[in-house]
N, CA, C and O atoms as a GROMACS GRO file, in nm:
protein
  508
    1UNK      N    1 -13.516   8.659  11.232
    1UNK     CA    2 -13.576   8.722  11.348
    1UNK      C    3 -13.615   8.613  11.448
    1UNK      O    4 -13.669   8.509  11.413
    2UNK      N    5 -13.591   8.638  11.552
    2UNK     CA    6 -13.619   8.522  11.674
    2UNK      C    7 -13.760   8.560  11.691
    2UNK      O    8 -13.821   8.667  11.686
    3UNK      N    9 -13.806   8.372  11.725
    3UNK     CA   10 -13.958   8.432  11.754
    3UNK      C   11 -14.018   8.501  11.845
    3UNK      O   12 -13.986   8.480  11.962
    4UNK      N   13 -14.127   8.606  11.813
    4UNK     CA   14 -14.192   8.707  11.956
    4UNK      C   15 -14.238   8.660  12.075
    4UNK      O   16 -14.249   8.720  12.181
    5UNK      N   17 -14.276   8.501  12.037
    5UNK     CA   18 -14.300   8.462  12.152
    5UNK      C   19 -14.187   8.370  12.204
    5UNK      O   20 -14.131   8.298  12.122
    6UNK      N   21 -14.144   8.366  12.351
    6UNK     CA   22 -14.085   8.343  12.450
    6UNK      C   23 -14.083   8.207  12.537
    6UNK      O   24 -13.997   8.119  12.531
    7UNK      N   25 -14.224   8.213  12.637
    7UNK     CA   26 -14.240   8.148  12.683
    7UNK      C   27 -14.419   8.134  12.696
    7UNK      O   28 -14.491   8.233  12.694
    8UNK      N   29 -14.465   8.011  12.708
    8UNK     CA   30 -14.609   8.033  12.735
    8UNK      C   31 -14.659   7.944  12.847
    8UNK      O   32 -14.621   7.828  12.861
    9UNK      N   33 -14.715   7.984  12.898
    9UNK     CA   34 -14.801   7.913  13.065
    9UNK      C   35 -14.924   7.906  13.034
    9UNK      O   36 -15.005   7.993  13.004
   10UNK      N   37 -14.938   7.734  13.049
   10UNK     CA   38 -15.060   7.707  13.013
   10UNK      C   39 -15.155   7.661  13.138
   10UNK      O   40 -15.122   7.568  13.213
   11UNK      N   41 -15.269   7.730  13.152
   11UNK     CA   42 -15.322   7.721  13.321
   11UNK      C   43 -15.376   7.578  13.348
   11UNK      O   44 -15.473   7.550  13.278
   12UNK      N   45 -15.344   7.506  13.412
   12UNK     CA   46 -15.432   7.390  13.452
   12UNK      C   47 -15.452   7.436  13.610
   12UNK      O   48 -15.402   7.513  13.692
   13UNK      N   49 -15.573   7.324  13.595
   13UNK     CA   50 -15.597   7.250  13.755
   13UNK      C   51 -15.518   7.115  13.778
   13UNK      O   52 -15.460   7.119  13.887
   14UNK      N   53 -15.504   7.042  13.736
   14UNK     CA   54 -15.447   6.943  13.816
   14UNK      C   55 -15.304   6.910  13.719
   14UNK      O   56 -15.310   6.849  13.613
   15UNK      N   57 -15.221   6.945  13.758
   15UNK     CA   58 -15.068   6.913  13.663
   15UNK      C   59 -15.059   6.776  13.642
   15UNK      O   60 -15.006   6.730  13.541
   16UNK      N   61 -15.127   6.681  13.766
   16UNK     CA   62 -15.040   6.538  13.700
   16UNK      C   63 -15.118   6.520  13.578
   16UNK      O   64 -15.054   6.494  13.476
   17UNK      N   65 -15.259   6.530  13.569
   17UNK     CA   66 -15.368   6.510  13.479
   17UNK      C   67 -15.307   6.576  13.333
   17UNK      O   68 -15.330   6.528  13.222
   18UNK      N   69 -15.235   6.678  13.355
   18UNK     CA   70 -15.236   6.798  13.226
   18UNK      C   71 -15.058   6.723  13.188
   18UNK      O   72 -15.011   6.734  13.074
   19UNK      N   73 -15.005   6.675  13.265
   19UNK     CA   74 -14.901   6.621  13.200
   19UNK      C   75 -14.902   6.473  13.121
   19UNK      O   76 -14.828   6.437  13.030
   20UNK      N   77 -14.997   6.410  13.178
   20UNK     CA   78 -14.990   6.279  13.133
   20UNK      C   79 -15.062   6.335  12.967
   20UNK      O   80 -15.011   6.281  12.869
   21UNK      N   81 -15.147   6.412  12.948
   21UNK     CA   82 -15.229   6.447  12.860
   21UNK      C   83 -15.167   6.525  12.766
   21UNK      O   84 -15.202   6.507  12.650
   22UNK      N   85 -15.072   6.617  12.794
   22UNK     CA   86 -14.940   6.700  12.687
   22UNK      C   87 -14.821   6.596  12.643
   22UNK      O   88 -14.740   6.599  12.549
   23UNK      N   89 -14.847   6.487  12.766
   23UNK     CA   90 -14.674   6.443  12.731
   23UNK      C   91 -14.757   6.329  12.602
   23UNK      O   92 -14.711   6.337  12.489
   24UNK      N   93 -14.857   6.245  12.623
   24UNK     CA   94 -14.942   6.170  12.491
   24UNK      C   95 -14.952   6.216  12.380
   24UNK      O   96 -14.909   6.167  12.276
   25UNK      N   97 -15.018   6.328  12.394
   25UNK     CA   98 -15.040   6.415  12.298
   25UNK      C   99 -14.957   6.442  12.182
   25UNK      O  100 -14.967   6.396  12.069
   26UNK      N  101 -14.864   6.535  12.233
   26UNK     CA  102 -14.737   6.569  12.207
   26UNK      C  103 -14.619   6.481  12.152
   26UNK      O  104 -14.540   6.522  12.067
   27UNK      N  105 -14.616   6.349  12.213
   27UNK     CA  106 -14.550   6.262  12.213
   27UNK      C  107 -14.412   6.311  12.317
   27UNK      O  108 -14.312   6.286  12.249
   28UNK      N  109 -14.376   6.360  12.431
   28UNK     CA  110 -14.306   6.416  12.462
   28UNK      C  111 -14.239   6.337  12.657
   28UNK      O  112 -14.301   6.277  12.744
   29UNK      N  113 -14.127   6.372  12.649
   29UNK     CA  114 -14.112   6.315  12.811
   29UNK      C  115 -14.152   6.455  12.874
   29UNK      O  116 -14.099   6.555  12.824
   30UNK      N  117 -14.241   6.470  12.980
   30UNK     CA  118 -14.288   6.589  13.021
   30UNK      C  119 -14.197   6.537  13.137
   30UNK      O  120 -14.166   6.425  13.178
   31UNK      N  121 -14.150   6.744  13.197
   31UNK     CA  122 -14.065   6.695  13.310
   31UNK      C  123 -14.151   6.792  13.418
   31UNK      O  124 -14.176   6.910  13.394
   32UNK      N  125 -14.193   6.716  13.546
   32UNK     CA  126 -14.260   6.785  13.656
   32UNK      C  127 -14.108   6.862  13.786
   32UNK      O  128 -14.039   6.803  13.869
   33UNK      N  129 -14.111   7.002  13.746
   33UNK     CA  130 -14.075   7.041  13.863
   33UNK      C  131 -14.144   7.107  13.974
   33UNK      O  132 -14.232   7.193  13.978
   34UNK      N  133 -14.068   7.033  14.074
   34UNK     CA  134 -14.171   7.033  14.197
   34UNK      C  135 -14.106   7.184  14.326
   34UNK      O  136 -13.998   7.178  14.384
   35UNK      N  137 -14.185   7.277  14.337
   35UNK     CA  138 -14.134   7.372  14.426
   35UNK      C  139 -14.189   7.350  14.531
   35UNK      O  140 -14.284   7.272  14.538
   36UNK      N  141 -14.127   7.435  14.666
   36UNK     CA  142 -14.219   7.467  14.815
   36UNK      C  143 -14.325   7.472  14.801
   36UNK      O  144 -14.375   7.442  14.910
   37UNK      N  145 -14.426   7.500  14.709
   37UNK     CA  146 -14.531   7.593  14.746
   37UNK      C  147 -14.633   7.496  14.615
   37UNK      O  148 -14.748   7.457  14.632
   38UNK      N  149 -14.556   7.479  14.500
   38UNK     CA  150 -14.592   7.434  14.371
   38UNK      C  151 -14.578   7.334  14.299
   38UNK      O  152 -14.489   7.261  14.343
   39UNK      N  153 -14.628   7.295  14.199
   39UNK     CA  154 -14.537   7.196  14.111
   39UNK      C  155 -14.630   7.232  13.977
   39UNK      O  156 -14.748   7.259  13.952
   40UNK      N  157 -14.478   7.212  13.892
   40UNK     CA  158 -14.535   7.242  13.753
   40UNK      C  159 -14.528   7.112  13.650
   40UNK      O  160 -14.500   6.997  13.685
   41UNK      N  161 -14.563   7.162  13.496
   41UNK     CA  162 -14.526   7.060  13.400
   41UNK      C  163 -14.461   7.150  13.316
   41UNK      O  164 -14.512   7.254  13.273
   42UNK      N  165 -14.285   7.086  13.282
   42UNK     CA  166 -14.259   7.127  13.163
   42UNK      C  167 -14.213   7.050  13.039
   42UNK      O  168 -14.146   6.946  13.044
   43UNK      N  169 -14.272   7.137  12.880
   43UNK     CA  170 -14.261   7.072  12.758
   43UNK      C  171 -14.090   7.033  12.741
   43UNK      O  172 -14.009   7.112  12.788
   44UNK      N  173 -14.063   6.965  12.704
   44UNK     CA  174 -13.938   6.977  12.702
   44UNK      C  175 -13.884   7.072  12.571
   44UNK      O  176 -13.936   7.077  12.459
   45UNK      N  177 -13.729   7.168  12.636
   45UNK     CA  178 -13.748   7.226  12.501
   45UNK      C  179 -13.551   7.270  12.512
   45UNK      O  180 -13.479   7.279  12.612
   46UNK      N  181 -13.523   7.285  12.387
   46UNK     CA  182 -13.339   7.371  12.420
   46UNK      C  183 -13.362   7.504  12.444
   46UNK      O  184 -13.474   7.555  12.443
   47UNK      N  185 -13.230   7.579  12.472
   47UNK     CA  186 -13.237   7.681  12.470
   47UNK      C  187 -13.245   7.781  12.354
   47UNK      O  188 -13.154   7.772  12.271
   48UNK      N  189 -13.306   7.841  12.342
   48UNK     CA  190 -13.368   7.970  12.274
   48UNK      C  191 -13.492   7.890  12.150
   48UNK      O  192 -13.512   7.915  12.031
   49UNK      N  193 -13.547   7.804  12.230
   49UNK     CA  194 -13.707   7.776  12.206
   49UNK      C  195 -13.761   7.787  12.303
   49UNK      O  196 -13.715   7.794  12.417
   50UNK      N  197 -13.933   7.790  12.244
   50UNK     CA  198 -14.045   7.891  12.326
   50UNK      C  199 -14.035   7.797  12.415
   50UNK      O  200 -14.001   7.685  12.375
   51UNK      N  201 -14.063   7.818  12.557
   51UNK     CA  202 -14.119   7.735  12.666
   51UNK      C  203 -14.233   7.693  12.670
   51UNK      O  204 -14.298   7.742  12.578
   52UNK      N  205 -14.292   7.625  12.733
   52UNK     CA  206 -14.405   7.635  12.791
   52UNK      C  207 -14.415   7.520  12.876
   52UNK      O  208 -14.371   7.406  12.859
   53UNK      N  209 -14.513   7.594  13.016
   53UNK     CA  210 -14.495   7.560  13.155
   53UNK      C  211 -14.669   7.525  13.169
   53UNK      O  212 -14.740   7.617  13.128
   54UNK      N  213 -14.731   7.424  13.212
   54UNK     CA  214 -14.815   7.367  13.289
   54UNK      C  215 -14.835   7.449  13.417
   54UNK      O  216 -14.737   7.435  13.490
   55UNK      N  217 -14.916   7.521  13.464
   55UNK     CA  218 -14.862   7.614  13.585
   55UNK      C  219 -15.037   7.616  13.635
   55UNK      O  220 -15.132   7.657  13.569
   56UNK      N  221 -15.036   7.556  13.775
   56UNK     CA  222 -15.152   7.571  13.836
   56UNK      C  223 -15.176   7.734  13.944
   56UNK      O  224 -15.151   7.780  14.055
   57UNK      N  225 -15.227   7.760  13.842
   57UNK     CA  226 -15.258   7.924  13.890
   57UNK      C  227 -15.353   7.916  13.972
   57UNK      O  228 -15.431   7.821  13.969
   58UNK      N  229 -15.366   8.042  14.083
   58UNK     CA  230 -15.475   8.037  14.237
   58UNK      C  231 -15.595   8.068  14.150
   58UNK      O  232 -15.603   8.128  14.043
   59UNK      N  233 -15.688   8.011  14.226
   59UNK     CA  234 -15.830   7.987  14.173
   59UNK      C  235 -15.912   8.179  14.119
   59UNK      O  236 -16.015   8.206  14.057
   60UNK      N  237 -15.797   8.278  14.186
   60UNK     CA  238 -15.840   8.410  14.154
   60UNK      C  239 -15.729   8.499  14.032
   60UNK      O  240 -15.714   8.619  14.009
   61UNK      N  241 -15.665   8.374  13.972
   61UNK     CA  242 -15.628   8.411  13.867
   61UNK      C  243 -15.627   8.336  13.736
   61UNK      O  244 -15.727   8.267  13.717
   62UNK      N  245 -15.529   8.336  13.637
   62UNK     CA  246 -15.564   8.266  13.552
   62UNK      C  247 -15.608   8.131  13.524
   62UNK      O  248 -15.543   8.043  13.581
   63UNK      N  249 -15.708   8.091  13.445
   63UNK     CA  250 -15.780   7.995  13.479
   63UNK      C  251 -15.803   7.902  13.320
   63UNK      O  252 -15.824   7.967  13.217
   64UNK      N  253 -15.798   7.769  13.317
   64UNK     CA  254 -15.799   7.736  13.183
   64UNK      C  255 -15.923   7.789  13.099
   64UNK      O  256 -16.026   7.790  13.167
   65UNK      N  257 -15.937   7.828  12.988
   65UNK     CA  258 -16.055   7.923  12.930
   65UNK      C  259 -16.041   7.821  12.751
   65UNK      O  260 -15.942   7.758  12.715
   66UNK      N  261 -16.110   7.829  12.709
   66UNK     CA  262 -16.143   7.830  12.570
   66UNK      C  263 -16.160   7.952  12.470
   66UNK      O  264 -16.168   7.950  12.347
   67UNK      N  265 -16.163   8.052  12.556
   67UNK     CA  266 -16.172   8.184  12.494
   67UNK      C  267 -16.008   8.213  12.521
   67UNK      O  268 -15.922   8.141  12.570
   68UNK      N  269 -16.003   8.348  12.469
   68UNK     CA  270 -15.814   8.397  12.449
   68UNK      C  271 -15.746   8.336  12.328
   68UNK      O  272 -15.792   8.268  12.237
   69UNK      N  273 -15.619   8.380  12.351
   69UNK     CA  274 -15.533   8.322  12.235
   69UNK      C  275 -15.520   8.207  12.214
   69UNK      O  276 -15.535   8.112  12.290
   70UNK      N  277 -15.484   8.211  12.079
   70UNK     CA  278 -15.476   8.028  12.076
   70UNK      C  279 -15.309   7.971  12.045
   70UNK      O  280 -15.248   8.008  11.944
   71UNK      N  281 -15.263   7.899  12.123
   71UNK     CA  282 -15.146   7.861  12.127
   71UNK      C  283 -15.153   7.714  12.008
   71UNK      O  284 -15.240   7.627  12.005
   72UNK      N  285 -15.035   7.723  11.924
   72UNK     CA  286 -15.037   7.599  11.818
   72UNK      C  287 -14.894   7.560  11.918
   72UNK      O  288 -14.813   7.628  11.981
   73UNK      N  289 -14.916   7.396  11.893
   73UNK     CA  290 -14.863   7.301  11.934
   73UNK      C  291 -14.778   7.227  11.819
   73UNK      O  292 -14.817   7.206  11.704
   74UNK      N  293 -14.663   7.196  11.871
   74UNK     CA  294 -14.627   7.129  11.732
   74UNK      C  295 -14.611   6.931  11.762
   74UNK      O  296 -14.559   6.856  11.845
   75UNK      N  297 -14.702   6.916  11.619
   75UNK     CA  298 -14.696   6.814  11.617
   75UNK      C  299 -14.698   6.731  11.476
   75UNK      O  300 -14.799   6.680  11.428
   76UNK      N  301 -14.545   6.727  11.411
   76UNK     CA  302 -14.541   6.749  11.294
   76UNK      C  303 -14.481   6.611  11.308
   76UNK      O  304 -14.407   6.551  11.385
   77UNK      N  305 -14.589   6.576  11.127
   77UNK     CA  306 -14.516   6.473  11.095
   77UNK      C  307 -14.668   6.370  11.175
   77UNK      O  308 -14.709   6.272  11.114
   78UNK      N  309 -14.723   6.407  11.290
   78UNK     CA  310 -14.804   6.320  11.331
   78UNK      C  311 -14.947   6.381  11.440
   78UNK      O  312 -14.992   6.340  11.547
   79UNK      N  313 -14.985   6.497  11.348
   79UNK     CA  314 -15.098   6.511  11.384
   79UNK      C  315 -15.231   6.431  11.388
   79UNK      O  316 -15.325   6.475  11.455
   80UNK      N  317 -15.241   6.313  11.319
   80UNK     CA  318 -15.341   6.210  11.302
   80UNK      C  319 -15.326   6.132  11.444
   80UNK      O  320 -15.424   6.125  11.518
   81UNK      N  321 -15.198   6.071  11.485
   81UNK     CA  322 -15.162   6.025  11.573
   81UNK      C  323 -15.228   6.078  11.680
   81UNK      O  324 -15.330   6.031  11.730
   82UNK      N  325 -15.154   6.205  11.724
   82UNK     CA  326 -15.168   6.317  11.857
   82UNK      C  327 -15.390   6.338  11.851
   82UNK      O  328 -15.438   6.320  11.963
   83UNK      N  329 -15.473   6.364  11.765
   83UNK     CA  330 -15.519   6.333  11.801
   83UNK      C  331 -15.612   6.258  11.804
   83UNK      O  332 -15.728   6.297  11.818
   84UNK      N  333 -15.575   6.129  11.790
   84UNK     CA  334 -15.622   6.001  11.850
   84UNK      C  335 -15.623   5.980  11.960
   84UNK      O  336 -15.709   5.907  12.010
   85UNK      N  337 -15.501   6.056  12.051
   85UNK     CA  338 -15.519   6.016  12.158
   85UNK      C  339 -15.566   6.144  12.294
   85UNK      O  340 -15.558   6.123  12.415
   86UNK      N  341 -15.621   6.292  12.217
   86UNK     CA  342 -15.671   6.365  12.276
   86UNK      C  343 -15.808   6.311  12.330
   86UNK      O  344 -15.811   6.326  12.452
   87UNK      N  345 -15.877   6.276  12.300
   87UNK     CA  346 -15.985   6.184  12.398
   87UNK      C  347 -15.952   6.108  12.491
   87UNK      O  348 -15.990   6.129  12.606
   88UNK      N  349 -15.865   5.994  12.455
   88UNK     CA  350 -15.828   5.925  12.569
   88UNK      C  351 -15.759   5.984  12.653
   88UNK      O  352 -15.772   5.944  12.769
   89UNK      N  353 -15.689   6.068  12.634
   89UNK     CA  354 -15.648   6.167  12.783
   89UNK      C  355 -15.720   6.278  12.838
   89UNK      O  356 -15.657   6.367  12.894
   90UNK      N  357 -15.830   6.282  12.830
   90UNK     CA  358 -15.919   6.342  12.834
   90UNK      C  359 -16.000   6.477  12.782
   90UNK      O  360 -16.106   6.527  12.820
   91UNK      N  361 -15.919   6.509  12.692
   91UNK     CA  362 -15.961   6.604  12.568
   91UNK      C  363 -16.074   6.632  12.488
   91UNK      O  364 -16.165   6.549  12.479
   92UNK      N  365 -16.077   6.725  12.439
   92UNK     CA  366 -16.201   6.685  12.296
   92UNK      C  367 -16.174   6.739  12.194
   92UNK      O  368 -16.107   6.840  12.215
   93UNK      N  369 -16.199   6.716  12.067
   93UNK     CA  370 -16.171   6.739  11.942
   93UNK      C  371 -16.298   6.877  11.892
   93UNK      O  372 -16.414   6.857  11.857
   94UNK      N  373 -16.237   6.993  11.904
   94UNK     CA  374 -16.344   7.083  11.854
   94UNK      C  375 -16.365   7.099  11.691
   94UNK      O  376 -16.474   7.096  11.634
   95UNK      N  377 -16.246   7.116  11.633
   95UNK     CA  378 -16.249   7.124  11.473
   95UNK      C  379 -16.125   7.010  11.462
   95UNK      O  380 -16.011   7.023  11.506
   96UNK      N  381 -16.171   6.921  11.407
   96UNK     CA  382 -16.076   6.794  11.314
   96UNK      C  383 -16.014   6.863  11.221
   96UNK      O  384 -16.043   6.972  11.171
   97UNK      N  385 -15.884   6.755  11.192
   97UNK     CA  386 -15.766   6.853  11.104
   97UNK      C  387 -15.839   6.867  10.962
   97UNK      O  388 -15.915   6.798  10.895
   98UNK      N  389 -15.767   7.014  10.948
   98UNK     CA  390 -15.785   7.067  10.826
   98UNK      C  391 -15.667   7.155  10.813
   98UNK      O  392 -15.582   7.192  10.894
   99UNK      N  393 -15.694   7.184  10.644
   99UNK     CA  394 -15.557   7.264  10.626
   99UNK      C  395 -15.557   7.392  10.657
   99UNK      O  396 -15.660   7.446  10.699
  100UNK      N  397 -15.434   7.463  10.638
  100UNK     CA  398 -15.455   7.612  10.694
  100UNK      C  399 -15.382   7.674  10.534
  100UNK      O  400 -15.327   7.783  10.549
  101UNK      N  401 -15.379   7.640  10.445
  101UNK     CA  402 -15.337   7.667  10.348
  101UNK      C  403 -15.171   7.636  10.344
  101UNK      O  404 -15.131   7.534  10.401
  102UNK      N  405 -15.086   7.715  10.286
  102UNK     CA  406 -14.949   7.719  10.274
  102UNK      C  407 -14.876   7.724  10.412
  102UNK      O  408 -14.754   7.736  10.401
  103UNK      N  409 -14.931   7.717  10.560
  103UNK     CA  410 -14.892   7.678  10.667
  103UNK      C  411 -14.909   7.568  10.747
  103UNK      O  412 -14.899   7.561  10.869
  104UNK      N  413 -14.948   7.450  10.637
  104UNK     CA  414 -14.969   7.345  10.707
  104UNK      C  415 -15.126   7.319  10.718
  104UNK      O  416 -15.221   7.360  10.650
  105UNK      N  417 -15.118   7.222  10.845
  105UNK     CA  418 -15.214   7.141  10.853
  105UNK      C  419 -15.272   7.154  11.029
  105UNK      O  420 -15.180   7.122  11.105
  106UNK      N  421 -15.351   7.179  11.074
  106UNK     CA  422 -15.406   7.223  11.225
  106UNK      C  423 -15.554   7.181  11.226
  106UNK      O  424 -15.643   7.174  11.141
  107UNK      N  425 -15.538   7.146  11.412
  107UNK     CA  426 -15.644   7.069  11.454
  107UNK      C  427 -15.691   7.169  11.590
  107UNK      O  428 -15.594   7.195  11.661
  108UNK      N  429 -15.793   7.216  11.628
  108UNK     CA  430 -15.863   7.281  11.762
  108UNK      C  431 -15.905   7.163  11.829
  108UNK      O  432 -16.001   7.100  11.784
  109UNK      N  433 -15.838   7.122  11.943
  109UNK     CA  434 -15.898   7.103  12.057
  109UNK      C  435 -15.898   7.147  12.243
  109UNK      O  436 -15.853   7.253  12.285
  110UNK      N  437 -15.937   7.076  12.301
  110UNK     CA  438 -16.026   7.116  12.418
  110UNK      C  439 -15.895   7.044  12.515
  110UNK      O  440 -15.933   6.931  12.547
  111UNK      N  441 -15.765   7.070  12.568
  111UNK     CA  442 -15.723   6.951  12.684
  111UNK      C  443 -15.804   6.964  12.768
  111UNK      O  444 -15.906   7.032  12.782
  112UNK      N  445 -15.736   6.873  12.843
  112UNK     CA  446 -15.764   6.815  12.964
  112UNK      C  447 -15.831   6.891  13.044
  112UNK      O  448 -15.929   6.848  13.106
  113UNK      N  449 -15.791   7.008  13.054
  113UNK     CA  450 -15.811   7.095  13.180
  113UNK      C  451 -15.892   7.201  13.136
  113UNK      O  452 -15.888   7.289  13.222
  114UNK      N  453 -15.992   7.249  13.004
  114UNK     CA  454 -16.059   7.309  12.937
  114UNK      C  455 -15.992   7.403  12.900
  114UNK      O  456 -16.043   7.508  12.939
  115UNK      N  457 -15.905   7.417  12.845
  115UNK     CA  458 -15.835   7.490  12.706
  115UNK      C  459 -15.854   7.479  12.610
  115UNK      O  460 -15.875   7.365  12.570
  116UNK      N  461 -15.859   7.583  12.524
  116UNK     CA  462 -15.881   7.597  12.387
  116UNK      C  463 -15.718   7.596  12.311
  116UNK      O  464 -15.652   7.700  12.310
  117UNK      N  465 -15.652   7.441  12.236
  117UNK     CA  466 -15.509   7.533  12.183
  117UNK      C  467 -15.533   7.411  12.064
  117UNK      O  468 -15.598   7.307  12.072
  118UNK      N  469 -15.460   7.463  11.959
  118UNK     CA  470 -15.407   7.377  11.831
  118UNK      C  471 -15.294   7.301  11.821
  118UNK      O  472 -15.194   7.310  11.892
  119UNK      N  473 -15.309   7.238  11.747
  119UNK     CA  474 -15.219   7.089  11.689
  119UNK      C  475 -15.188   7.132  11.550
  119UNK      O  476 -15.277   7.152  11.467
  120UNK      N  477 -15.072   7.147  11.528
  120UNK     CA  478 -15.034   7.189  11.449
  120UNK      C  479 -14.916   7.120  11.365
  120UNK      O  480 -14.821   7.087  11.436
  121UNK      N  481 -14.900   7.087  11.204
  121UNK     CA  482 -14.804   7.004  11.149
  121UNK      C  483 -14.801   7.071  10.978
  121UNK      O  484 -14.900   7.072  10.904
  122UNK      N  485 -14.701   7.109  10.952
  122UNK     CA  486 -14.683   7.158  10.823
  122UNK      C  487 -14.682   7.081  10.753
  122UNK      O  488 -14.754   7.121  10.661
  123UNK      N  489 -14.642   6.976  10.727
  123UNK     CA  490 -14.686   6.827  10.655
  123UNK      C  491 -14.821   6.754  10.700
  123UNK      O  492 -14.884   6.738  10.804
  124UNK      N  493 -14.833   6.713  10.555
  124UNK     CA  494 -14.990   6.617  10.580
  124UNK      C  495 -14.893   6.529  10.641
  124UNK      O  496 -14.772   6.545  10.628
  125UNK      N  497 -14.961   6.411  10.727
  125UNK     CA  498 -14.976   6.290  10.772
  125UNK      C  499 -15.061   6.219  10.763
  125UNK      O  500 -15.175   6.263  10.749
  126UNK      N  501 -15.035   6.086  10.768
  126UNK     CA  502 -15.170   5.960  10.729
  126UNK      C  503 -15.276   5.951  10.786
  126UNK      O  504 -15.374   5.892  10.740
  127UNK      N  505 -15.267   6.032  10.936
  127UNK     CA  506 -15.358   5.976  11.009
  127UNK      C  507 -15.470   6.102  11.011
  127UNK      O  508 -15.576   6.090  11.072
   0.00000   0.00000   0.00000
């Protein structure tokens, strides 16, 4: 079954800030496309994996929250790594990794832009 989710838009205020901070994180080349009106950040991804877009929404709509769903991030193989360096990009660490039982291993934190999303790695790692 293909997964239910699609694509996900994650709200920031300032994209360059929220890219330098996903692409660390993540370990990832984040790619900024720039429109008339906009500019976004995207994760890099192939086709028929989930998206997800950095998207600075008008101040009367969606807005980065800590409340809502929580989006897991994958960062397998090196969740110890990823966050080490959620502070230094301006993040915060709400719950340090722990296991989630037979799905791995996940971390809650805070980016850049006050979101609530997880770090997520089905393998332990060292760090």
């Amino acid at each position: 079954m293909a997964s239910p989710i699609t694509w996900v838009d994650i709200p920031v205020k300032n994209v360059d800030r929220a890219i330098r901070f996903y692409g660390q994180v993540l370990n990832v080349e984040m790619k900024k496309e720039e429109f008339p009106t906009l500019a976004v950040g995207l994760v890099p991804h192939e086709s028929g994996e989930v998206g997800v877009c950095l998207f600075p929404f008008p101040p009367d709509a969606n807005q980065p929250s800590e409340n809502g769903p929580l989006v897991y991030l994958n960062c397998e193989g090196r969740l110890g790594d990823a966050l080490e360096l959620v502070e230094r990009f301006g993040g915060r660490v709400i719950k340090p990794k722990h296991s989630i039982g037979g799905f791995g291993w996940r971390a809650i934190v805070m980016d850049c832009e006050g979101n609530r999303i997880a770090l997520h790695s089905r393998e332990a790692d060292v760090g």
